[in-house]
C-alpha positions in Angstrom: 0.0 0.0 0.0 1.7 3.8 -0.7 0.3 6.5 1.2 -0.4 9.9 -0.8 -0.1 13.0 1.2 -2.6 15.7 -1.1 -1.3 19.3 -0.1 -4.9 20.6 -0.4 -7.1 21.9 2.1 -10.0 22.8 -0.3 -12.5 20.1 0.3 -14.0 20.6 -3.3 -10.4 19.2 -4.5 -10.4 16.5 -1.5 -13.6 15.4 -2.4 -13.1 14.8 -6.2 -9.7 13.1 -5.5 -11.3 10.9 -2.9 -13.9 9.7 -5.6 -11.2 8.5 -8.0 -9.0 7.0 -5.6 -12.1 4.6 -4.6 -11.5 2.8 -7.5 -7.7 1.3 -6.7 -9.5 -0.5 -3.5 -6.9 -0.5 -0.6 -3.5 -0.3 -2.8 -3.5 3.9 -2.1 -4.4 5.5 1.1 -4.8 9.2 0.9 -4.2 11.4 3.5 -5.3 15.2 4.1 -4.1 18.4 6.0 -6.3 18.2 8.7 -7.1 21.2 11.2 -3.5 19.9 13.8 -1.5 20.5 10.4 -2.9 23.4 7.8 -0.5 25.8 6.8 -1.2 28.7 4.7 1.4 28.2 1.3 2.3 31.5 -0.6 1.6 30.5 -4.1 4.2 32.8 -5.4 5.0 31.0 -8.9 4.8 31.8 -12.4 3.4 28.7 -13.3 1.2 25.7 -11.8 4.5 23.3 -11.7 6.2 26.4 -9.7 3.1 26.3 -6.9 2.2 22.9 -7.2 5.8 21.8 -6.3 5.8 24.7 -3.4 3.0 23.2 -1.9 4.4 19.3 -1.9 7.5 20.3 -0.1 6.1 22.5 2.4 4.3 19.2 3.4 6.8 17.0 3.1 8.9 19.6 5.1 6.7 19.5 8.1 6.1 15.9 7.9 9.4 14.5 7.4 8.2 10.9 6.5 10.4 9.9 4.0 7.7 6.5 3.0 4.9 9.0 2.0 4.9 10.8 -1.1 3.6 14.2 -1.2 1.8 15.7 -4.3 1.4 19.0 -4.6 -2.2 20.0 -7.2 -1.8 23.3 -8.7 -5.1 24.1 -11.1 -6.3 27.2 -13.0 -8.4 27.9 -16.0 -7.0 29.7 -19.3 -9.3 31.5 -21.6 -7.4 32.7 -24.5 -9.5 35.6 -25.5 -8.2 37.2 -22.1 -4.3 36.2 -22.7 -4.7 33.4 -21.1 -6.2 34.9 -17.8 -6.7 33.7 -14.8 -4.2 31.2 -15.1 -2.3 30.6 -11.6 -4.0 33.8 -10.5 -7.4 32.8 -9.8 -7.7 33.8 -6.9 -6.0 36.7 -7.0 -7.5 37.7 -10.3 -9.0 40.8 -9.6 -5.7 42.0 -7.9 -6.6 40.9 -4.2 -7.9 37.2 -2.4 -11.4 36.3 -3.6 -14.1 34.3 -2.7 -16.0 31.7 -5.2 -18.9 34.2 -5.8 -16.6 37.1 -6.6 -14.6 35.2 -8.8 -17.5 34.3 -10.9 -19.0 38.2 -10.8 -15.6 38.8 -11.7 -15.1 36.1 -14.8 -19.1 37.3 -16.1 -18.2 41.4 -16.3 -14.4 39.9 -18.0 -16.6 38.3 -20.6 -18.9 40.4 -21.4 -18.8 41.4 -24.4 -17.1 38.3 -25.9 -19.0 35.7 -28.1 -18.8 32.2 -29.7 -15.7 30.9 -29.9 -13.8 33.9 -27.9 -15.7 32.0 -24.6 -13.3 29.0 -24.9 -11.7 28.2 -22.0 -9.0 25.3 -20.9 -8.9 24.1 -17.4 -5.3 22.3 -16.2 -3.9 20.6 -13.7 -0.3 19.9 -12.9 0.7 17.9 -10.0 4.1 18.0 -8.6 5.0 14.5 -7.1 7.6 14.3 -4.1 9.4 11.1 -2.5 12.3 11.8 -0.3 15.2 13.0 -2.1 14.5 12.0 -5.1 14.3 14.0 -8.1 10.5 15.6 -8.3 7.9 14.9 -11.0 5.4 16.5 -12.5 1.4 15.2 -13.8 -1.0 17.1 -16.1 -4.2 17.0 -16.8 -6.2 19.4 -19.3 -10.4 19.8 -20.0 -11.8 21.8 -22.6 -14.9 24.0 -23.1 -16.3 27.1 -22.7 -18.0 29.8 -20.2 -21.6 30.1 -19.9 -23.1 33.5 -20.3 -24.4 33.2 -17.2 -24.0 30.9 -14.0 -26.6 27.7 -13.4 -28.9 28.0 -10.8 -27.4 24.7 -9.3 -25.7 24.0 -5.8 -22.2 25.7 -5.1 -19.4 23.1 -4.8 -16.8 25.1 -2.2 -13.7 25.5 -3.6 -14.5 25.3 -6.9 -16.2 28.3 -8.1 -16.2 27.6 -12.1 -18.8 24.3 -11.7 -21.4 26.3 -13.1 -20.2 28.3 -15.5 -17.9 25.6 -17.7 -19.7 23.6 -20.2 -17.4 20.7 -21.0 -17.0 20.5 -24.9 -16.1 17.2 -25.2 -19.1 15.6 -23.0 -21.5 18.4 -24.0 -21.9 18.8 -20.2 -22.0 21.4 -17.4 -19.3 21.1 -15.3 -21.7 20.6 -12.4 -22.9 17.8 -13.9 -19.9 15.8 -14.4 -19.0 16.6 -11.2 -22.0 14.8 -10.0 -21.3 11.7 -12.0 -18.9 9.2 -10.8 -16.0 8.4 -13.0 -17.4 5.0 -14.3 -21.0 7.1 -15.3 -19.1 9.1 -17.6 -18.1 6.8 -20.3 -14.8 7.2 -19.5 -14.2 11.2 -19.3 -12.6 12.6 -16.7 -11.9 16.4 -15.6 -8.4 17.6 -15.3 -7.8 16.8 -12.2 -9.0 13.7 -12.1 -6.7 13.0 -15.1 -3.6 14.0 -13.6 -4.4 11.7 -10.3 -5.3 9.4 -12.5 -1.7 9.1 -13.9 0.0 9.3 -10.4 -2.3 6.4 -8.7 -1.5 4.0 -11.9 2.0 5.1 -11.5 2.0 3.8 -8.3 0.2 0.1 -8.5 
């Protein structure tokens, strides 16, 4: 059995990752930040590999447990009509910390005026992957689609504020929707992050 140390403490992210570990049984265990170990991580990179890999070794730095590895999930959406904005600024977009609903206010009044194919949108993933000294790795996952005009009137998911405003391209699904779909209901497709753990767990059996 490995154990998987997720540097996350946004339970949208722990919950998805939780679903699709179900699947490899008893071979992974995951384990959490938990309220006797949450530390606030300065995501001060450029890029997702840059924060992603920041937030693995400030875990494996205050756990020291050298038989764990530590994977750091670093995840933005890019919409090219905006140079490529958020990106690793999400939550920062508007030029201070934001909460899910202000992100979304935010994202609508960005896209206003834009149309048709300038609403595309990429969501990524990039995992940075830790184990003692050894040399770090790094996981990607990518979905496609676009943003709504305006937000579904569907339950919030905390932590991920762009559920209701992505429509999936390749599924022809809300993002809500998939969300509330397990893995093995979607014939196959999986979002971005799921992909990228995907990867790492079948890495690891």
């Amino acid at each position: 059995m490995k154990t998987v140390y997720i540097a996350t403490n946004n339970k949208g992210k722990q919950a998805e990752i939780s679903r699709l570990a179900q699947q490899y049984g008893n071979d992974i265990q995951l384990r959490f930040p938990d309220t006797s170990n949450e530390i606030e991580i300065s995501e001060s990179g450029s890029t997702f590999e840059e924060n992603a890999l920041l937030k693995a070794k400030a875990y494996q730095n205050l756990i020291n447990d050298d038989s764990i590895i530590f994977v750091g999930d670093d995840s933005g959406i890019t919409i090219p009509a905006l140079n490529n904005e958020p990106g690793v600024h999400t939550r920062r977009w508007a030029g201070h910390e934001m909460t899910d609903a202000e992100i979304l206010e935010y994202c609508m009044l960005k896209m206003d005026s834009l149309t048709g194919e300038q609403r595309s949108a990429v969501f990524e993933t990039v995992l940075a992957v830790v184990k003692g000294n050894k040399s770090t790795h790094y996981l990607r996952g990518t979905m496609h689609g676009r943003i709504l005009e305006e937000p579904l009137d569907v339950p919030t998911i905390e932590g991920l504020p762009f559920t209701s405003l992505f429509w999936a391209t390749e599924v022809d699904r809300p993002m809500y929707e998939i969300h509330g779909l397990k893995p093995e209901e979607r014939a196959g497709f999986l979002t971005h992050r799921e992909m990228a753990f995907k990867k790492l767990f079948e890495s690891l059996l």
